[in-house]
N, C-alpha and C positions, 0 to 999 in steps of 0.2 A: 860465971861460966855458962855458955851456951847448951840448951838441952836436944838442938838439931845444928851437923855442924852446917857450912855453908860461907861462900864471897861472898861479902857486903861492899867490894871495893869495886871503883868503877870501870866499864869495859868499854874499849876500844867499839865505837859507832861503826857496823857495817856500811861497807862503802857498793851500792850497783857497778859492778865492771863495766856495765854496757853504756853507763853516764857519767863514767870517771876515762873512759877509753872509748874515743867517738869511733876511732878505726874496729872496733870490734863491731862483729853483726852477726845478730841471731838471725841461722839460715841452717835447715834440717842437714844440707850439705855439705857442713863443715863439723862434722865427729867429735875433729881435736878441740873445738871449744866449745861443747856441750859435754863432753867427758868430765869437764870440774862440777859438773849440777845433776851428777848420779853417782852413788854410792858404789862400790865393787859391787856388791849386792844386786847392782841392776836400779835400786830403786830413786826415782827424784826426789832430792835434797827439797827439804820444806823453806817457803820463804825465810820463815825467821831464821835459820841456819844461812842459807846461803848469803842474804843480804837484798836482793835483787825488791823492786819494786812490783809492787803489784801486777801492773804491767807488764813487764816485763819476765816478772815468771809464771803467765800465761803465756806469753809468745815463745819461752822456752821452755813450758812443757809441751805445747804445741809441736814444736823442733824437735825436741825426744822424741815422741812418738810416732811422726812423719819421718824420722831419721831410723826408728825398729822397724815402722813396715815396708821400706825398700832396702832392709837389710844392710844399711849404713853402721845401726848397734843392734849390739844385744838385746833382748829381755830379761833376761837373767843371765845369772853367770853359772856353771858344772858345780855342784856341792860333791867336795871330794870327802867320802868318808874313810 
């Protein structure tokens, strides 16, 4: 019997969207598909979560944040109490 529980089973290899799907393109001016690499929360999804190449989640945290300051998104989201 194990003393911490835990998967030891193996998991599905993240796949980069933007090297699996050449028509996608990180560009600040498209919301709907920077929307999948931010939490409701507002906050950017970390590479190991998303999948995305080193690369490539510089250029789209890049995009997020060029996309909050012409008010394309949010910064956060209303915490409703």
């Amino acid at each position: 019997m194990r003393k911490f529980g835990g998967y030891r089973g193996r998991r599905r290899k993240k796949v980069d969207r933007f090297q699996a799907d050449k028509t996608l393109v990180i560009d600040y001016k498209d919301p709907s598909v920077l929307k999948y690499f931010v939490t409701e929360r507002g906050k950017i999804v970390p590479r190991r979560v998303s999948g995305l190449t080193a690369k490539n989640q510089r250029r789209v945290t890049q995009a997020i944040k060029r996309a909050r300051m012409v008010a394309l998104m949010p910064f956060t989201t209303v915490k409703a109490h």
